[in-house]
N, C-alpha and C positions, 0 to 999 in steps of 0.2 A: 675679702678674706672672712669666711666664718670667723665668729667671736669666740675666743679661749673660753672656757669652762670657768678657766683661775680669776678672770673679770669678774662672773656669773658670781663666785664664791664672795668674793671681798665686797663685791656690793650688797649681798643678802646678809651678810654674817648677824647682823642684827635679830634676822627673821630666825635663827636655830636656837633652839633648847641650849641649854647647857651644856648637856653631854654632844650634841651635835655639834656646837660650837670648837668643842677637843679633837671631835673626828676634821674638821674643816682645818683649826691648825695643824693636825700632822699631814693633811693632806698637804697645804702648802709649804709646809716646809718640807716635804720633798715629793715636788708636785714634777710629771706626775706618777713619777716610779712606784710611791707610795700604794697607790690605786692599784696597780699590775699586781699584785700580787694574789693574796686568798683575803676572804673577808675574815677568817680570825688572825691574818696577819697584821691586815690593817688596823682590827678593833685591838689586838694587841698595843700597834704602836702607838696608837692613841689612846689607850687607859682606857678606854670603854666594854662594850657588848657586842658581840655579831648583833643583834637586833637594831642597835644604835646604828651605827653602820649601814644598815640594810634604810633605816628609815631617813637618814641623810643621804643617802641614793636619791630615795622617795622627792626628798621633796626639791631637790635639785633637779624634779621632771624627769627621768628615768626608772622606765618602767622594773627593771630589776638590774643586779650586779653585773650582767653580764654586757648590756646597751651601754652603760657606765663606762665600762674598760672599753669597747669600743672606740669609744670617743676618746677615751686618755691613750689609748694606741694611735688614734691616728693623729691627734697633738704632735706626739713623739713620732712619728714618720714625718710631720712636714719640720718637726722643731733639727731636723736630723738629715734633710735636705741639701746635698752638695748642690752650688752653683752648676754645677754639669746636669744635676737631675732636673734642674727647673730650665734647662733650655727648650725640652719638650714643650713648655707650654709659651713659649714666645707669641707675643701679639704679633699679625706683621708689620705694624705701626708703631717701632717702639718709641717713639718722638712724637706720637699724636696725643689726642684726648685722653685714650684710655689711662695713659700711664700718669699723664700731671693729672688728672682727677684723683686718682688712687693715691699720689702724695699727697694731695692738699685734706683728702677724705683722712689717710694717714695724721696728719696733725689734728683735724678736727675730733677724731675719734680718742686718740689719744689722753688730749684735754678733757673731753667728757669723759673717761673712766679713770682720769689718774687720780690718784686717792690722795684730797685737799689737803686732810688733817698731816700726810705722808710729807707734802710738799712743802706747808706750811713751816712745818719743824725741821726737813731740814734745810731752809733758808736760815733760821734762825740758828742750828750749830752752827753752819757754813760763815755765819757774819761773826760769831764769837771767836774774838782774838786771842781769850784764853787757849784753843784751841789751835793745834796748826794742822793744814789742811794739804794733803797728798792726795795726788791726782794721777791716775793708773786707765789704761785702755790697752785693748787688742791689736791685732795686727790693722783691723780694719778704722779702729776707735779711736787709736793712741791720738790722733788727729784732734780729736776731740777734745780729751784730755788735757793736750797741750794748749789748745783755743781757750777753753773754760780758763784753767790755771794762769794764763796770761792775762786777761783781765781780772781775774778776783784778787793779783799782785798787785796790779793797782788801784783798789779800794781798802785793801788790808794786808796787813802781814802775813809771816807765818805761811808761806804757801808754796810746796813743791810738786812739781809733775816728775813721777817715775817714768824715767826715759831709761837709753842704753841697753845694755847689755843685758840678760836677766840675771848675769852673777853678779853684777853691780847692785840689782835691787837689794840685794841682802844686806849691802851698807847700808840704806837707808833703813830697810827690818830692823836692822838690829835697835834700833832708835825709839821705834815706834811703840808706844803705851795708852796708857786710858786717857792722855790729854789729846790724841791725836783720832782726825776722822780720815780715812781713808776711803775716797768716795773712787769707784769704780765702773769702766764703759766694758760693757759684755754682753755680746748678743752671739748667735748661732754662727756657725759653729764654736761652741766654747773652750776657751784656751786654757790647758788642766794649769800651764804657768801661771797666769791670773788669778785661777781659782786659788791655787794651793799660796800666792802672794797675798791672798787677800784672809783666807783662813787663817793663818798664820798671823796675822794683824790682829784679827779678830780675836784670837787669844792669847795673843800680848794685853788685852784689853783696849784696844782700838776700838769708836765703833764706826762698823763699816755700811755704806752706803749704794747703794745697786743702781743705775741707769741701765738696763738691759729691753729683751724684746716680750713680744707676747706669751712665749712657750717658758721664759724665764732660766738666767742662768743658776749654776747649782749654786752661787754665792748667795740665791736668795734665802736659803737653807741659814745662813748666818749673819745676815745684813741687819742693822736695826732700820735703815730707811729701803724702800725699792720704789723707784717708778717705773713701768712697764711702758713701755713705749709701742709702735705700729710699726712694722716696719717692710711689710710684704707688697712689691709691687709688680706690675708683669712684666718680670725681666729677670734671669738668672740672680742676679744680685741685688739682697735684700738696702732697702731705703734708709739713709743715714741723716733723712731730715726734721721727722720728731724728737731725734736722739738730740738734735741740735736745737731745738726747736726748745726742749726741756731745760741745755745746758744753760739759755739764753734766757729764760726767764726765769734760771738761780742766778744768774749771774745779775740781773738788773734786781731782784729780790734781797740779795746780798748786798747789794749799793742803797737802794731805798732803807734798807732795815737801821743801817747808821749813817745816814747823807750826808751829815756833817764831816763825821772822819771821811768817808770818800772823796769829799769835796776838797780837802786841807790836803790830803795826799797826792789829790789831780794837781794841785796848786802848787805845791813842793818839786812835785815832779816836773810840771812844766819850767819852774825855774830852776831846776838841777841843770835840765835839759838846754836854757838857753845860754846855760855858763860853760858849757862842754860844748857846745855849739849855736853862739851867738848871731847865729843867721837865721834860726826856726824862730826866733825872739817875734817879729815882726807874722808870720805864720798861724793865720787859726787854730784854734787849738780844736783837735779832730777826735775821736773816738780810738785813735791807735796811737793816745799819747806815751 
């Protein structure tokens, strides 16, 4: 899979001016719609110059505005991709090499461009109990969601997955403020319920948390953390194992960050457990206590 632009950006951000620096956050923060448009639109939204603009082009190696949008057009043609469109391009081996490379490439890739200082911090809200912690995904994610939330139950409190119905999620909405992280699975196609679930948090004073894909969903536009994950493999249907792959080392991130409390709450729970059912008693104690 060619590598996103929005990689390209978050790894250089160091290398721009100032004022490039302002073109580079409006771009991601709504990447990459931003860019489609004219260069006094963009230098608008960014506070800057068309000149400014023109030379953050420059040195993101495009030779002018127009190769630029190019590229932010055809992001958004694959980020825009139904499962029906990518059947054209099937391997005839979808069980061979090709495809477990491309997962396993998928994770590697991912961990070298996911942004540490991103990961690092939010392990650290995710283990603060001050804090309670909601857990939201897609049709495809919610899966996910539910996994992560099940374990980080039993290392701390404070911890719900939005499931049900989505008129049900508005009882949990109404709730939700500046003590609460609402961490969210959203990749392509993006689900406007999700989106508008999550904005809505976000300005209740929530802050919200992005696990999504390379093309990035529009929640990154309001997220205080995003990890962009991999997710493109040859096969109609995009790959949900960095996604898991990431939720798996918050989740082991979250247990290291306070061992102790995790460890007294494994302990608790395995003796709840052997008093409600005094036959597991005798039972190793296994990873799906």
């Amino acid at each position: 899979m060619e590598r996103p632009l929005l990689d390209d950006i978050r790894e250089r951000l160091d290398e721009f001016t100032a004022t490039e620096k302002k073109a580079a956050h409006a771009l991601m923060a709504n990447y990459p719609m931003q860019g489609l448009g004219t260069v006094a639109q963009f230098a608008d939204a960014a506070g800057v110059s068309s000149p400014t603009i023109l030379r953050f082009v420059a040195r993101l190696g495009f030779p002018g505005f127009a190769e630029f949008q190019k590229k932010l057009r055809s992001e958004l043609e694959s980020q825009l991709n139904s499962p029906l469109a990518r059947t054209a391009n099937l391997s005839e081996d979808p069980v061979g090499d090709p495809h477990v490379n491309q997962l396993l490439e998928n994770v590697r890739e991912t961990f070298a461009h996911l942004p540490k200082a991103e990961l690092t911090g939010l392990i650290r809200l995710l283990a603060d109990e001050r804090k309670t912690v909601h857990l939201i995904g897609g049709r495809f994610t919610d899966g996910l969601a539910r996994y992560m939330a099940a374990h980080l139950r039993i290392v701390r409190s404070n911890v719900t997955h939005v499931a049900g119905q989505q008129g049900n999620w508005l009882d949990q909405l109404l709730g939700i403020g500046s003590k609460d992280v609402v961490l969210v699975f959203d990749i392509r196609r993006y689900q406007t319920e999700i989106i508008q679930f999550a904005e809505a948090a976000a300005k209740q004073g929530a802050t919200v948390a992005l696990i999504t894909d390379s093309w990035m969903s529009p929640i990154g536009r309001f997220a205080s953390y995003v990890l962009p994950a991999r997710v493109a493999v040859p096969s109609p249907w995009d790959s949900s194992l960095a996604l898991m792959a990431i939720a798996e080392v918050l989740i082991a991130g979250v247990t290291r960050e306070n061992q102790q409390r995790a460890q007294e709450r494994m302990r608790a729970l395995e003796a709840l457990r052997n008093k409600v059912d005094p036959s597991t008693e005798d039972r190793p104690a296994g990873p799906d206590i």
